[in-house]
C-alpha positions in Angstrom: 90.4 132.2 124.1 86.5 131.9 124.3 84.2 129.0 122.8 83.1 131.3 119.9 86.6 132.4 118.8 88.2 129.1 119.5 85.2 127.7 117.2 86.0 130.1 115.0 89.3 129.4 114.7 88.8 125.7 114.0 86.8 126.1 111.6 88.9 128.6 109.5 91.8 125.5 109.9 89.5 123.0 108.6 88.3 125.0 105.7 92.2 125.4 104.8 93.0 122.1 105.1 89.7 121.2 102.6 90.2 123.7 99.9 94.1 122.2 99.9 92.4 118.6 99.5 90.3 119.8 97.0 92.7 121.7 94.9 95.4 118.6 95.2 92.1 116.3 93.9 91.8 118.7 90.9 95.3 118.5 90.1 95.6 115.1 90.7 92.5 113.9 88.2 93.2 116.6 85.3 96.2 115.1 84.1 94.6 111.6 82.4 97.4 110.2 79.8 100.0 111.2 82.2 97.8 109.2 84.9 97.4 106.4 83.1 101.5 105.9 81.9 102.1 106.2 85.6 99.4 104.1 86.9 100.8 101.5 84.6 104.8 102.0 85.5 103.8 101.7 88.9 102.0 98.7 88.1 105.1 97.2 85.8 107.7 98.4 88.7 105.5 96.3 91.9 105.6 93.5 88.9 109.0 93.7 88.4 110.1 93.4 92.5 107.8 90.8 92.8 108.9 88.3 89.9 112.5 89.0 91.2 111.5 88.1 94.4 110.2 84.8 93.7 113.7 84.0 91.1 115.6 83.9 94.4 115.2 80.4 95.7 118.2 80.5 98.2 118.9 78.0 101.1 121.3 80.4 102.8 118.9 82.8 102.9 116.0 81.0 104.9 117.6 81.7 108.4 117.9 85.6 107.5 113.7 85.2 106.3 113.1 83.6 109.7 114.6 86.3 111.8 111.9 88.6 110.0 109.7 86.3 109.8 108.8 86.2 106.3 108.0 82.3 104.2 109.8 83.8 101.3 111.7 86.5 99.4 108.6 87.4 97.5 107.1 88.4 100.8 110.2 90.4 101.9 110.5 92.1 99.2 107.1 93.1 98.8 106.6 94.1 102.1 110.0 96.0 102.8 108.8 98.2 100.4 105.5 98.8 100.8 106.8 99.7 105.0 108.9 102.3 103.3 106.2 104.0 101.1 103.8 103.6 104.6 106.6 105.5 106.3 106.9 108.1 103.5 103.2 108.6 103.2 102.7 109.4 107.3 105.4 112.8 106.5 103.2 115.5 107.6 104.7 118.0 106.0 107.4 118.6 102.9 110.6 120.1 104.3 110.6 122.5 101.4 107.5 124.4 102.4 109.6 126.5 105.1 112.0 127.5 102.6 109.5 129.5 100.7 106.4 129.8 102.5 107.5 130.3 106.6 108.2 134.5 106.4 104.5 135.1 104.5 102.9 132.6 107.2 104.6 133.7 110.4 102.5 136.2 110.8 99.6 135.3 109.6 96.2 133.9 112.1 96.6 130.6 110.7 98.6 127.9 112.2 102.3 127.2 110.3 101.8 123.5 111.3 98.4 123.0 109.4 99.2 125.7 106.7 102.4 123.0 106.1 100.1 120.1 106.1 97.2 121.6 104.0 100.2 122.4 101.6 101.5 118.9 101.7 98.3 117.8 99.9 99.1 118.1 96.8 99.5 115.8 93.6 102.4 113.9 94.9 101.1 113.1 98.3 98.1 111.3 96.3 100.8 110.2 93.7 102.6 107.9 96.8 98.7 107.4 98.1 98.4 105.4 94.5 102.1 103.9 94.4 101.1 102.5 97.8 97.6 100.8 97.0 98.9 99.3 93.7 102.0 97.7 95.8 99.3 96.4 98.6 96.8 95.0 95.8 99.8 93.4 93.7 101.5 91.6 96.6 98.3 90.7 97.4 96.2 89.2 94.6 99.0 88.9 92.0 101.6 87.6 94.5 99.6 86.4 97.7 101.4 87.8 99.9 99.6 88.3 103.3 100.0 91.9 105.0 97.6 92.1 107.8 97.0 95.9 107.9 95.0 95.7 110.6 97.6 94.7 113.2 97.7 97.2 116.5 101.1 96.6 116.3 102.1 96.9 113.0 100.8 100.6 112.9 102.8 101.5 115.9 106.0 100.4 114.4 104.6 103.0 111.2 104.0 105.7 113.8 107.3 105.8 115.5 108.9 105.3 112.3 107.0 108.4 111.1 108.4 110.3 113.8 111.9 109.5 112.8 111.0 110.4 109.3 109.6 113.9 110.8 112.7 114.8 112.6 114.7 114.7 109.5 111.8 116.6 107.3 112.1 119.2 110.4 116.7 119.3 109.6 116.3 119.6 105.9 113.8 122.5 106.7 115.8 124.3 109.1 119.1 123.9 106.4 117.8 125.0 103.6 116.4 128.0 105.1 120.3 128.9 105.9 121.8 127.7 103.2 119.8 127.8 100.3 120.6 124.6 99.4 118.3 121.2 98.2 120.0 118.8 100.4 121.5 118.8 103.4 124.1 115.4 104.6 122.1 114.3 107.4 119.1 113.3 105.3 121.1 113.0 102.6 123.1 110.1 104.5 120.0 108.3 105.8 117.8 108.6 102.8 120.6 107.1 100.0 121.2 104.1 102.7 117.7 103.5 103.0 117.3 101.0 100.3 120.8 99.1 100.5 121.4 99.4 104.6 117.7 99.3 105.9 116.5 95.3 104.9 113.8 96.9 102.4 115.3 94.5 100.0 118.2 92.9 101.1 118.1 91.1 104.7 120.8 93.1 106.9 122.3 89.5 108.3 123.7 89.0 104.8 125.8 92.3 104.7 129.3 92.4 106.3 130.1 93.4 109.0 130.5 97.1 108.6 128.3 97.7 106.6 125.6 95.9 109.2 127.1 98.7 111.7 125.6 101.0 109.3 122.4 98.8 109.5 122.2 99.5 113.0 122.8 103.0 113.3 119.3 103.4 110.7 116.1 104.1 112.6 114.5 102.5 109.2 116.4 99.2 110.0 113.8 98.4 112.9 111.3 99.7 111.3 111.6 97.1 108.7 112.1 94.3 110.9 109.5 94.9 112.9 107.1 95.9 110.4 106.7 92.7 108.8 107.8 91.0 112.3 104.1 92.5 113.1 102.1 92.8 109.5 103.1 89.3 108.2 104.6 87.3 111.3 101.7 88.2 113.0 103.9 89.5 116.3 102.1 91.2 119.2 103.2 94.3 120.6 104.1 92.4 124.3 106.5 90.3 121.9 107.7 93.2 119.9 108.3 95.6 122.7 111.5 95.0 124.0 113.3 95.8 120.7 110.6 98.5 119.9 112.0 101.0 122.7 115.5 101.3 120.6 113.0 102.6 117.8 111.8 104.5 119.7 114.5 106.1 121.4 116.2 106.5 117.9 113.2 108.3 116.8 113.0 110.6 119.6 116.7 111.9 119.4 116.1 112.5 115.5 112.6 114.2 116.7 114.4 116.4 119.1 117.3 116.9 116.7 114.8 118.1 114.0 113.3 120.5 116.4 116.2 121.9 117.5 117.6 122.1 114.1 114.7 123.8 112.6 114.3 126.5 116.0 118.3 127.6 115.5 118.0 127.6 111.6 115.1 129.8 111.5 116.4 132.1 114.7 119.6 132.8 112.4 117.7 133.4 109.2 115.7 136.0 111.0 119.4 137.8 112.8 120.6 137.7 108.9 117.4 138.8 107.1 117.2 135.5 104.9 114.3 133.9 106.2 113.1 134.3 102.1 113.9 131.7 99.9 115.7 133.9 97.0 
């Protein structure tokens, strides 16, 4: 490919990937009343984890707080769930694109991977953008909590998380493409045992025993503990790293599952002559 086309062909991405910025921006301002009811849920619902969070003044809990490092249950709390909209927001893509949208792009100029991301920027992805500033500035200023954002580490506990988070984006993509359907029990299982198995509000050393199993089978798990091991324990990543390669080895095998998930799913749609959604 020469300078001129491979300029070219940059350029044509980029212009893609701006007009499905600007189009989600449209969409995302035109809608005031319905803006503002949200805004203000969103607002009431960080309120509402937070107060609840500071209600629960329990001794036996203090040991399970230290192990993530936390002064309080207002701080887990808070921070358990804005790790899970961080985690959330990093999805490059909606799994529900392919369904619909992989046949008329397969053979199109443009790239599937930044068609999927341009198409990913729509009202909700700034919806979560919102959902996740409002939880940062409420912790912060309402609740003073301390998140340090800015933590090396922290961010590569999101990223590896992320990739976790894309290898089950890439299974629901490749299912629904042969089945048709919304869901499929893989990201079914891990998304519904996200809240209650993962320590986003709960700390996992308080759940019995088998249900801690499940704890540890969830990629999320470590990405909550060290998330705020990192963001409010102030952990390094020399501390953090030997529990940070199980993370990342769970990530990987959901990465690789995804991939080869998604590459089967989309081989047999094309043998049956489904790749079309409907």
């Amino acid at each position: 490919m020469s300078s001129e086309v491979r300029s070219g062909w940059w350029e044509a991405h980029a212009r893609l990937v701006a007009t499905g910025f600007a189009n989600a921006m449209r969409s995302y301002f035109s809608i005031r009343s319905q803006a503002a009811m949200k805004i203000l849920g969103i607002l009431m619902e960080a309120g509402v984890w937070g107060t609840l969070g500071t209600l629960i003044v329990n001794p036996s809990l203090q040991e399970s707080l230290k192990f993530y490092m936390t002064p309080d249950m207002v701080t887990f709390m808070l921070s358990g769930l804005i790790i899970n909209r961080l985690v959330e927001m990093a999805q490059l893509f909606q799994p529900f694109f392919f369904r619909s949208n992989y046949k008329v792009y397969h053979n199109r100029p443009f790239n599937l991977w930044i068609v999927a991301f341009a198409s990913n920027l729509d009202s909700t992805f700034f919806w979560g953008l919102t959902s996740l500033v409002i939880y940062i500035l409420v912790a912060t200023f309402v609740f003073k909590v301390h998140i340090n954002l800015l933590s090396g580490a922290f961010w590569l506990v999101i990223l590896i998380g992320a990739l976790y988070r894309l290898g089950l984006n890439l299974v629901t993509a490749g299912w629904t493409m042969v089945t048709k359907s919304l869901e499929d029990p893989i990201t079914w299982f891990f998304s519904n045992t996200s809240r209650l198995f993962t320590g986003e509000l709960i700390p996992i050393t308080v759940l019995p025993p088998l249900l801690r199993f499940v704890s540890g089978m969830h990629p999320k798990t470590y990405v909550q503990t060290l998330g705020r091991q990192t963001a409010v324990g102030g952990a390094t990543v020399v501390e953090i790293l030997p529990r940070v390669w199980t993370l990342l080895f769970a990530s990987t095998v959901f990465l690789a599952l995804g991939i080869l998930t998604f590459k089967v799913c989309v081989s047999r749609a094309k043998r049956e002559g489904t790749l079309k959604w409907g």
